[in-house]
MINUSE-657706 format. One record per residue (C-alpha): residue number from 0; y, z, x. Coordinates in pm, whole numbers, plus 50000, padded with zeros to 5 digits. Example, Ala and Ser with C-alpha at 12.3 -4.5 7.8 and 13.67 -1.06 7.14 Angstrom:
<atoms>
ATOM; 0; 49550; 50780; 51230
ATOM; 1; 49894; 50714; 51367
</atoms>
This chain:
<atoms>
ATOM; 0; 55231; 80007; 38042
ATOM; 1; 55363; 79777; 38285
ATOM; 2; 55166; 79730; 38590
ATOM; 3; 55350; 79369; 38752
ATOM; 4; 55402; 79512; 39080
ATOM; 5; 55545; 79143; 39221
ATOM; 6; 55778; 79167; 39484
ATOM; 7; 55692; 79528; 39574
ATOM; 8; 55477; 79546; 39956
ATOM; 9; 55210; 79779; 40023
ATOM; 10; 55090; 79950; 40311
ATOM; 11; 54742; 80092; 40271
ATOM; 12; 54574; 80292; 40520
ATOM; 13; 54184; 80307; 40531
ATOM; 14; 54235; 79967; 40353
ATOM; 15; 53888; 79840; 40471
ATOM; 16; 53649; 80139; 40320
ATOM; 17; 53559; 80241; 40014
ATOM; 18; 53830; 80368; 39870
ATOM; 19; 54053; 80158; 40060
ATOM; 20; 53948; 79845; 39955
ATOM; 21; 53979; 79934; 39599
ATOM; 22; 54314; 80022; 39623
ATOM; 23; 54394; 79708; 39803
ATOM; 24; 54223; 79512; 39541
ATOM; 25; 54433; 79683; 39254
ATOM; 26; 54769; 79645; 39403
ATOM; 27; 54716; 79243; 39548
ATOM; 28; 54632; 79232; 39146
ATOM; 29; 54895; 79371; 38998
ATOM; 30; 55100; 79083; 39225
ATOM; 31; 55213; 79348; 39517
ATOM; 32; 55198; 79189; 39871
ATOM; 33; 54935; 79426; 40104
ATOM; 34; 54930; 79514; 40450
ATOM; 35; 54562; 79660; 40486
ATOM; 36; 54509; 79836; 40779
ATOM; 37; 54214; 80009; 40889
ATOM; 38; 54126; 80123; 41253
ATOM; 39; 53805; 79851; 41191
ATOM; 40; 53836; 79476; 41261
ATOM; 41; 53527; 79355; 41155
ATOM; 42; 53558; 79550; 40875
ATOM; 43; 53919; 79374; 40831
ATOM; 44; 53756; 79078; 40816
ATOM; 45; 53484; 79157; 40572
ATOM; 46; 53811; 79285; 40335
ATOM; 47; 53988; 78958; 40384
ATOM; 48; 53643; 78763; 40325
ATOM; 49; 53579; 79022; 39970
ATOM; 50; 53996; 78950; 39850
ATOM; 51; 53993; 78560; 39947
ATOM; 52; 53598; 78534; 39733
ATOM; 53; 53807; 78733; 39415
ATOM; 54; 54148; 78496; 39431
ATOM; 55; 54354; 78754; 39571
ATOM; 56; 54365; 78635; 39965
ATOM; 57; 54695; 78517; 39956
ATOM; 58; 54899; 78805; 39960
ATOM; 59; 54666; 79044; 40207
ATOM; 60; 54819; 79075; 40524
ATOM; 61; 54520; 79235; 40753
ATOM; 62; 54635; 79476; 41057
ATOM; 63; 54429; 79648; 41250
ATOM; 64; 54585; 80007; 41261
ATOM; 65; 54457; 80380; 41452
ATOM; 66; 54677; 80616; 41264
ATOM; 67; 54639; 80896; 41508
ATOM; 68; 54843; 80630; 41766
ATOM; 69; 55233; 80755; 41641
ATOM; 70; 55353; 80490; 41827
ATOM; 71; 55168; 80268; 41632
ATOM; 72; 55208; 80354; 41294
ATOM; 73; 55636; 80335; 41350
ATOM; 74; 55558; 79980; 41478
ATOM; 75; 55335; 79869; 41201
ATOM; 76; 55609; 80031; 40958
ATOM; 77; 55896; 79847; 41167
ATOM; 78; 55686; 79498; 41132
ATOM; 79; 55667; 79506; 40784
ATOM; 80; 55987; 79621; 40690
ATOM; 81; 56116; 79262; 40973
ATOM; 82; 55837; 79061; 40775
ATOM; 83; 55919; 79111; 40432
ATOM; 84; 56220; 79303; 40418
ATOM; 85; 56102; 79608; 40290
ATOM; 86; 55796; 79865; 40233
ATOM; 87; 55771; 80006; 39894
ATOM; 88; 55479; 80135; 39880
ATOM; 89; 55261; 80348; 40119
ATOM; 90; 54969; 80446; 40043
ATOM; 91; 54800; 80707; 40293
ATOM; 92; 54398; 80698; 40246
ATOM; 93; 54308; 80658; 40616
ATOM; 94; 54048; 80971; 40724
ATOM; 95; 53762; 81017; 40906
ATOM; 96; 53522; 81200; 40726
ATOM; 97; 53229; 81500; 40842
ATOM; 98; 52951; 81140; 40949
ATOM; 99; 53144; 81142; 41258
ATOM; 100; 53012; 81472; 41390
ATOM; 101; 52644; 81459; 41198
ATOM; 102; 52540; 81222; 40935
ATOM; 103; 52358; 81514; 40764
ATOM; 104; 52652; 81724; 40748
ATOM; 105; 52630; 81746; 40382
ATOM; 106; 52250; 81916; 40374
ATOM; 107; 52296; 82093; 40697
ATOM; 108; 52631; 82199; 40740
ATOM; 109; 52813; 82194; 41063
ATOM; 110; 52906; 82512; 41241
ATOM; 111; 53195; 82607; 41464
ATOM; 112; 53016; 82578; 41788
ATOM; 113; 52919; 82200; 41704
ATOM; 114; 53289; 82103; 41662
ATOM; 115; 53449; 82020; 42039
ATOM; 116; 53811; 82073; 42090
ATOM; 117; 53834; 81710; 42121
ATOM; 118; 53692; 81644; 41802
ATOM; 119; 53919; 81880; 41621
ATOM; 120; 54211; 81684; 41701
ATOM; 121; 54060; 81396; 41643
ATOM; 122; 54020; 81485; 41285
ATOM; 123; 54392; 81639; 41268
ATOM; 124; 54544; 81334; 41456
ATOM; 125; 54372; 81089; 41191
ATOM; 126; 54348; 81289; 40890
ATOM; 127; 54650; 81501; 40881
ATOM; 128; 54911; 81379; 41130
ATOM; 129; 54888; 80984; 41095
ATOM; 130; 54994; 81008; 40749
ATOM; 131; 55289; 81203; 40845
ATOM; 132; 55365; 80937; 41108
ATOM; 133; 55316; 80632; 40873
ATOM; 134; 55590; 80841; 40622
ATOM; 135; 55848; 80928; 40887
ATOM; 136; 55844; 80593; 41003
ATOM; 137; 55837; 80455; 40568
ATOM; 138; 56078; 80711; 40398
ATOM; 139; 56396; 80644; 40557
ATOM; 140; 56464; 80273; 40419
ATOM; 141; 56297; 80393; 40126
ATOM; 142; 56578; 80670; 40049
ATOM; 143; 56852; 80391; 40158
ATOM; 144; 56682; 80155; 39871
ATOM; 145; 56677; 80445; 39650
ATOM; 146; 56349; 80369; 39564
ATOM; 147; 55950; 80401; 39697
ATOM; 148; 55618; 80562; 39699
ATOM; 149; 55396; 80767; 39874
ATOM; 150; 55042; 80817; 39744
ATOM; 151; 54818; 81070; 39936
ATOM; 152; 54418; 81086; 39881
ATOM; 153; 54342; 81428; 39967
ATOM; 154; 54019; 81642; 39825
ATOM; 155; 53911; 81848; 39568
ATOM; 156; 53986; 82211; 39665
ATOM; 157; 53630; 82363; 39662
ATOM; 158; 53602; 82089; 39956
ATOM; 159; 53951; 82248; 40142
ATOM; 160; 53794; 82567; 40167
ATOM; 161; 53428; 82541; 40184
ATOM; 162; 53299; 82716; 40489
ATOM; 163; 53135; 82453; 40715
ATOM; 164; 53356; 82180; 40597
ATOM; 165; 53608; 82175; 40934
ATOM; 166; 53766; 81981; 41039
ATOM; 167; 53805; 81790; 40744
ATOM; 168; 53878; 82024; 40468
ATOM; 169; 54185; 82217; 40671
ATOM; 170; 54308; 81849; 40711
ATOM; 171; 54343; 81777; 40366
ATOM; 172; 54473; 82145; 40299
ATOM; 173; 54750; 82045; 40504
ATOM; 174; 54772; 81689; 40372
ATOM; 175; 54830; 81869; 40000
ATOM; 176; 55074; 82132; 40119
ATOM; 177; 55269; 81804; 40310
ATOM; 178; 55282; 81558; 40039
ATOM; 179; 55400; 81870; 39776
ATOM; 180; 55664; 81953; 40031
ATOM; 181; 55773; 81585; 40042
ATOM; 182; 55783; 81549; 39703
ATOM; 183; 56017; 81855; 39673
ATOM; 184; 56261; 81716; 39932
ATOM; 185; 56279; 81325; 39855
ATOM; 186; 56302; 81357; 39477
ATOM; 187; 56661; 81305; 39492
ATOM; 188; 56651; 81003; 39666
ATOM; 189; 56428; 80783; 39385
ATOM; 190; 56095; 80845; 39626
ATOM; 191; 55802; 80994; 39467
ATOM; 192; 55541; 81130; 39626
ATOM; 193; 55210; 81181; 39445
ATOM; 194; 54849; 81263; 39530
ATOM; 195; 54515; 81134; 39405
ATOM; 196; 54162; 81245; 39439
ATOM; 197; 53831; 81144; 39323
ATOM; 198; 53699; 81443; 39179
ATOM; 199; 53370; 81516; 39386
ATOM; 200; 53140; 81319; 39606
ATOM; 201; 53230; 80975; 39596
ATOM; 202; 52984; 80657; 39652
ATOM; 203; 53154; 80564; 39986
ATOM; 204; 53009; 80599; 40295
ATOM; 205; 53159; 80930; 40356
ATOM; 206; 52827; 81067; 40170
ATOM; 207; 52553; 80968; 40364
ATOM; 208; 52223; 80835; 40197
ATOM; 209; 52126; 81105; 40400
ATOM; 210; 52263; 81340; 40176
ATOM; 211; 52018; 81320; 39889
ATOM; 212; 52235; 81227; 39596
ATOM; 213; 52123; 80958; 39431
ATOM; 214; 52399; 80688; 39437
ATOM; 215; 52457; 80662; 39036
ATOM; 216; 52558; 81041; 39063
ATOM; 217; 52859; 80995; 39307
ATOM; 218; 53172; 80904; 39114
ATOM; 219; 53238; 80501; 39154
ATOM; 220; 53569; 80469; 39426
ATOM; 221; 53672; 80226; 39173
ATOM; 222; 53838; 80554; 38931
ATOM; 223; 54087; 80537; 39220
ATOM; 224; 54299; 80278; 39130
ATOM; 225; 54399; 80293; 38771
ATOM; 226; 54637; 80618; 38847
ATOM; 227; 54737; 80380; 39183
ATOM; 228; 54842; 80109; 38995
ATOM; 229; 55050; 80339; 38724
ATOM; 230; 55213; 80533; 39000
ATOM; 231; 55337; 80285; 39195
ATOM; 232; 55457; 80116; 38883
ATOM; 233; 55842; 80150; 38742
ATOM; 234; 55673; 80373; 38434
ATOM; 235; 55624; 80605; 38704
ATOM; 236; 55970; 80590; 38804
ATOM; 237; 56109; 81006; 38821
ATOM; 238; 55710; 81110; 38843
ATOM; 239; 55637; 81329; 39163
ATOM; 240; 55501; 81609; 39285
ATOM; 241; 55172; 81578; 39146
ATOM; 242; 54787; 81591; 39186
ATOM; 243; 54534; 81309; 38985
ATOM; 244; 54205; 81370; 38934
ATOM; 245; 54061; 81007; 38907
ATOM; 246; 53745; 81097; 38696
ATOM; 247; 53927; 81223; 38474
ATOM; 248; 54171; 80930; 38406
ATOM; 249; 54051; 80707; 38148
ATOM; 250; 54256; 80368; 38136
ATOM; 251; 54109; 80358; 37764
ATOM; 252; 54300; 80604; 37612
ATOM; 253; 54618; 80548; 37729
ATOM; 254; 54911; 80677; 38022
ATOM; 255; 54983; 80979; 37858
ATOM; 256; 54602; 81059; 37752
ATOM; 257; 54486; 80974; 38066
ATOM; 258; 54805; 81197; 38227
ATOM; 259; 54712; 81488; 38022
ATOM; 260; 54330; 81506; 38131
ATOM; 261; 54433; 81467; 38514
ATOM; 262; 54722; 81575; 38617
ATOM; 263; 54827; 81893; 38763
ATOM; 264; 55064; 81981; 39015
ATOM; 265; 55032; 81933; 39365
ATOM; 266; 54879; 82226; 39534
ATOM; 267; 54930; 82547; 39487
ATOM; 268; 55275; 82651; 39319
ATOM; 269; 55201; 82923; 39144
ATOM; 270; 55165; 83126; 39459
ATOM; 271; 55488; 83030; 39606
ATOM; 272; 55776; 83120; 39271
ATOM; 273; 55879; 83465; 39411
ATOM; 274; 55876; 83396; 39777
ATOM; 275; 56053; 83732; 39962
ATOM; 276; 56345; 83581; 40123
ATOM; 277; 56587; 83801; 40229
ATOM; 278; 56951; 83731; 40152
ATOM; 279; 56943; 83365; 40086
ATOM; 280; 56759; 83082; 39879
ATOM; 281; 56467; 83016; 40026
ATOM; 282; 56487; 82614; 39903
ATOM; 283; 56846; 82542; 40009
</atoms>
């Protein structure tokens, strides 16, 4: 497999959390030159501190992003495309998770009469809408390189439509049903468009200690980055449309081994192949 990602740049939102941070560990790695942004500057800082202690300070390029602020997302696109001359790779893991509304959300699940308008589109702004930003503003050289990625974290699907999991599990509903229409659409144009998740609870602190689980039981964030690294990578190239479950991706046996036990189409397709669409094609 080959996994020398020099010369390629990264944009990873969320870069500063959990997940986030492995990511941004994998790719500055592999050789690819990171942007990490995250909404956090102290938490920035603590990444920059973390990369610089493991040798791999030189290439992280720390912004502090809100990916709810469109504006701001097609600006932090526009500076790295001026700075390096291009943006290869975007990686869209920013969220905020269920904490923000009740840290015990996970033993006592929220109801729709906690959840303020306000914080409703908080959640879709951030969760579901930033990422669509971040690509609008990414795609376009991408297509005129005729190359790129886009790599989604979204959520298992028991989590998309558990009751008292809004606003968070619509969000990544609609972050699924996105990235599969993307994929669909820039195929043609050499930019794939992939999506990973965990597999359950993950040791981050989107589950609370609060919660209960005992830390050794939530999957390590660390799973995320092996499919990452193989995505983004020229093996990939032609490779969209497509859901990873990290847990089940073992680097040990192989691409293909580890393709076979996690991969599966993005979303839902087997309820959309006779869509009634009268008198035309309903893809054209």
């Amino acid at each position: 497999m080959t996994t020398d990602l020099s010369g390629r740049v990264a944009l990873v939102t969320g870069a500063a959390g959990g997940i986030g941070a492995e990511f941004t560990g994998a790719l500055l790695a592999a050789g690819a030159t990171v942007v990490a942004a995250d909404v956090s500057q102290p938490a920035l800082t603590t990444l920059g501190e973390r990369m610089a202690a493991q040798g791999l300070g030189a290439r992280l390029v720390p912004r502090r992003l809100d990916i709810s602020d469109q504006p701001a997302c097609a600006a932090a696109v526009a500076e790295v495309q001026d700075r390096f001359g291009s943006l290869d790779i975007l990686v869209n893991n920013g969220a905020v998770g269920m904490g923000v509304i009740r840290d015990d959300h996970m033993v006592k699940l929220v109801t729709i009469d906690e959840i303020e308008p306000a914080m409703w589109d908080r959640f879709v702004s951030t969760n579901l809408s930033g990422a669509w930003y971040l690509t609008h503003a990414a795609v376009p050289a991408m297509k005129a390189a005729g190359w790129g990625r886009v790599v989604t974290v979204t959520t298992s699907f028991f989590t998309m439509l558990r009751g008292k999991f809004h606003p968070y599990g619509p969000c990544k509903a609609g972050l699924e049903a996105m990235a599969a229409g993307h994929a669909a659409e820039f195929a043609a144009d050499g930019v794939t468009v992939n999506v990973i998740v965990p597999g359950g609870p993950t040791d981050t602190p989107f589950v609370p200690e609060v919660s209960g689980f005992k830390r050794s039981d939530l999957i390590p964030p660390s799973v995320m980055a092996p499919p990452l690294i193989w995505l983004c990578s020229r093996d990939a190239d032609g490779v969209t449309g497509n859901r990873y479950v990290a847990a089940h991706w073992d680097p040990g046996r192989g691409v293909e081994a580890a393709r076979a036990s996690s991969e599966a189409p993005i979303g839902w397709p087997d309820l959309a192949t006779a869509p009634v669409w009268p008198g035309s094609d309903a893809n054209r």
